[in-house]
C-alpha positions as CSV (number, residue, x, y, z in Angstrom):
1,X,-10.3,-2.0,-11.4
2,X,-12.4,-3.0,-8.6
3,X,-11.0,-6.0,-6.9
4,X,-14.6,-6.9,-6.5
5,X,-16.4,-6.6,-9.5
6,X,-13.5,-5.4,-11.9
7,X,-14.5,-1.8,-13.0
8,X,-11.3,0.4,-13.7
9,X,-11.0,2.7,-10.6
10,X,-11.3,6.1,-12.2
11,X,-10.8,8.4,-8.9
12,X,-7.4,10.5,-8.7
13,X,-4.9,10.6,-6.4
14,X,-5.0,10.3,-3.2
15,X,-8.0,8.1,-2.2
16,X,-10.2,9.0,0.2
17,X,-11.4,6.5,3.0
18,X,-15.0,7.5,1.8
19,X,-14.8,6.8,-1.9
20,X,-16.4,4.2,-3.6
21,X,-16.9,2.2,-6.7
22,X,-19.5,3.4,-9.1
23,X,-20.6,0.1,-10.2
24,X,-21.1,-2.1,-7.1
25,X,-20.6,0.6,-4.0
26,X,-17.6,-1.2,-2.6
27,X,-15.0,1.1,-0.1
28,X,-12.1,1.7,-2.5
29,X,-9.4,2.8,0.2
30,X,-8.8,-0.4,1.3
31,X,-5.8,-3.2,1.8
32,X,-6.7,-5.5,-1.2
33,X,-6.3,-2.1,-3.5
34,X,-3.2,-0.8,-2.0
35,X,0.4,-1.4,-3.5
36,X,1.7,-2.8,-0.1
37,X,-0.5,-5.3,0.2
38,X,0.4,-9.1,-0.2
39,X,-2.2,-11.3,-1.0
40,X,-0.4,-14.3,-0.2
41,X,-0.2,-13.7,3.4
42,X,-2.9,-10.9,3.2
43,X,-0.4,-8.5,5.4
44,X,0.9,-5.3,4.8
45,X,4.7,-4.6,3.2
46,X,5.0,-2.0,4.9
47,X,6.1,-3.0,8.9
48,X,5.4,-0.2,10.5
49,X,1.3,-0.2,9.4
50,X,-0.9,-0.5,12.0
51,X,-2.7,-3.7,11.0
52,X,-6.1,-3.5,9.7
53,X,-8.6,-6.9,10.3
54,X,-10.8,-6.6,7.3
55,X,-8.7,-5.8,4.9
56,X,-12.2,-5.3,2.0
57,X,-13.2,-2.2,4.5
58,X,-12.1,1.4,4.2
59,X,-9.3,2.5,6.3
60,X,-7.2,5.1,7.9
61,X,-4.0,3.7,6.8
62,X,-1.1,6.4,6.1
63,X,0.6,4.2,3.6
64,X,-1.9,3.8,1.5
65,X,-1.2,3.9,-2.6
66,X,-3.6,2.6,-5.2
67,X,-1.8,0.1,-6.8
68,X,-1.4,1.0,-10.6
69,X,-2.9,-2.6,-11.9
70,X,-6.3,-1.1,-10.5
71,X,-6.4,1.3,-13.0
72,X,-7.6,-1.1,-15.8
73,X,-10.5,-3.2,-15.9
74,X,-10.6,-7.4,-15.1
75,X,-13.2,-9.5,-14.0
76,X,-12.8,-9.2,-10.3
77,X,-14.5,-11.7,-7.9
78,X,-16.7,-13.0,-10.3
79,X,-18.3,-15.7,-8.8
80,X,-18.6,-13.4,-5.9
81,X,-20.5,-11.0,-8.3
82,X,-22.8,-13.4,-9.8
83,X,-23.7,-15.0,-6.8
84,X,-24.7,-12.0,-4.7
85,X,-27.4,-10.9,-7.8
86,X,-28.8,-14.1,-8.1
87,X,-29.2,-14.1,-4.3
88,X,-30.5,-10.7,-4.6
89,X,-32.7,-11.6,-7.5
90,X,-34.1,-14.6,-5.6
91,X,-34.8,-12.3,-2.5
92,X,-37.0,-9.9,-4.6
93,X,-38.8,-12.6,-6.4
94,X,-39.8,-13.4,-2.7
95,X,-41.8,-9.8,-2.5
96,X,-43.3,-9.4,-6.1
């Protein structure tokens, strides 16, 4: 799933920097999907990584592995979600 809106990432092995989600266009190849990354501290496992500042942007990392709990869907960032298309909805209202 998409750690931002919760669709099942579908895409086979390996993941390239330039895939995305279907559903909400997100980078997939990033540090929130990867099975070295710890949310806690939002680091890396992995010591030798290079470390990458924005951790919901694609990346060149060589230790990059989808984490397997990607592969089925949850509701993601929610609130996130919702709030960015009722923002978006409001914006349009604006010019119609």
């Amino acid at each position: 799933m998409c750690w931002y809106c919760g669709s099942p990432v579908t895409d086979a092995e390996p993941i390239g920097r330039s895939f995305r989600c279907p559903e909400c266009e997100k980078d997939l190849r990033v540090c929130k999907h990867c099975a070295l990354f710890l949310p806690k501290s939002n680091e890396c496992a992995e010591s030798a990584a290079e470390r990458v500042s924005d951790k919901e942007k694609a990346n060149f990392c060589d230790w990059f592995r989808l984490d397997p709990k990607f592969r089925s869907p949850t509701s993601g960032e929610e609130k996130a979600v919702n709030a960015e298309k009722a923002a978006r909805a409001a914006f349009d209202t604006l010019f119609s």
